[in-house]
C-alpha positions as CSV (number, residue, x, y, z in Angstrom):
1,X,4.1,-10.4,18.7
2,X,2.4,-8.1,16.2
3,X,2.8,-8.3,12.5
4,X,4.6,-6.0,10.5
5,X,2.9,-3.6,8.1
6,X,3.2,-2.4,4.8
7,X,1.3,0.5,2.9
8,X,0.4,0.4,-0.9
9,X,-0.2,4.1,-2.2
10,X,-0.4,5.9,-4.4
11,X,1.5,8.8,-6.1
12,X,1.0,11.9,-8.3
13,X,2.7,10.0,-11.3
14,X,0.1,7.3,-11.2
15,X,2.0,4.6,-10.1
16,X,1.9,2.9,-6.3
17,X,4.7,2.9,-3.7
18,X,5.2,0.3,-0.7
19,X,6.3,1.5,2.1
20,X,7.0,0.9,5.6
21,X,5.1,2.6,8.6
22,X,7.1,6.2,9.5
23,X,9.7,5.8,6.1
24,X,10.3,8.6,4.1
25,X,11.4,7.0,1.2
26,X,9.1,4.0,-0.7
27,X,10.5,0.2,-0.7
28,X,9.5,-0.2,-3.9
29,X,7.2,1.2,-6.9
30,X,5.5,0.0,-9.3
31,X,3.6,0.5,-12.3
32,X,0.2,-0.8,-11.3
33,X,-1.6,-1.6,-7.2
34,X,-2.3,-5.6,-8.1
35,X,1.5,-5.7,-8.8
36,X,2.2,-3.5,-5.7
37,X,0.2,-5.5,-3.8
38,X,2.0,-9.4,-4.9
39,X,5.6,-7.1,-4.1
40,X,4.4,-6.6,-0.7
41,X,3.7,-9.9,0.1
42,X,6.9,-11.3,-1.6
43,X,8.3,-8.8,0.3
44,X,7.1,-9.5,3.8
45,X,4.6,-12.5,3.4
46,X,3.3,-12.3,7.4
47,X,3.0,-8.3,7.0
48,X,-0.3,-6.5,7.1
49,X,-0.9,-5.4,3.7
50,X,-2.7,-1.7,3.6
51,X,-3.8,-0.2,0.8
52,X,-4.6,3.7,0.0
53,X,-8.1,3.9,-1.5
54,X,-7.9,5.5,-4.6
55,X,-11.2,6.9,-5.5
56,X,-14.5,8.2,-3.4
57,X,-17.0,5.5,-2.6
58,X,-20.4,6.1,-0.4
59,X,-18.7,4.4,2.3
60,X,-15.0,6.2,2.6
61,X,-12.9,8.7,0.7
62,X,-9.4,9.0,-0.5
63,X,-8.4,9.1,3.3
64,X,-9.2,5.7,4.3
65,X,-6.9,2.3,3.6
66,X,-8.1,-1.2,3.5
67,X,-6.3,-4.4,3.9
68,X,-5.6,-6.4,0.9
């Protein structure tokens, strides 16, 4: 059985947005991605957490997500 995932990203007003894979609509947002992060595990505590990187590194860009 595979786990179920979650996303943590990002939006244009600065705050972060969990949200299920394919859903239009965010689960939750909120103000900061450390409290994003603890929602998504209350949320679903055996889900994959992903989270959006938020700024350029050497390694990967805005484009890339790592698991919390």
């Amino acid at each position: 059985m595979s786990k179920a995932a979650l996303y943590i990203e990002r939006r244009d007003q600065g705050d972060y947005a969990i949200r299920k894979p394919g859903s239009e609509r965010a689960s939750a947002i909120l103000p900061t991605q450390s409290e994003a992060i603890e929602r998504a595990r209350e949320m679903k505590p055996d889900a994959a957490v992903h989270v959006e990187r938020v700024r350029d590194t050497n390694v990967g860009g805005r484009d890339k997500w790592r698991k919390a």
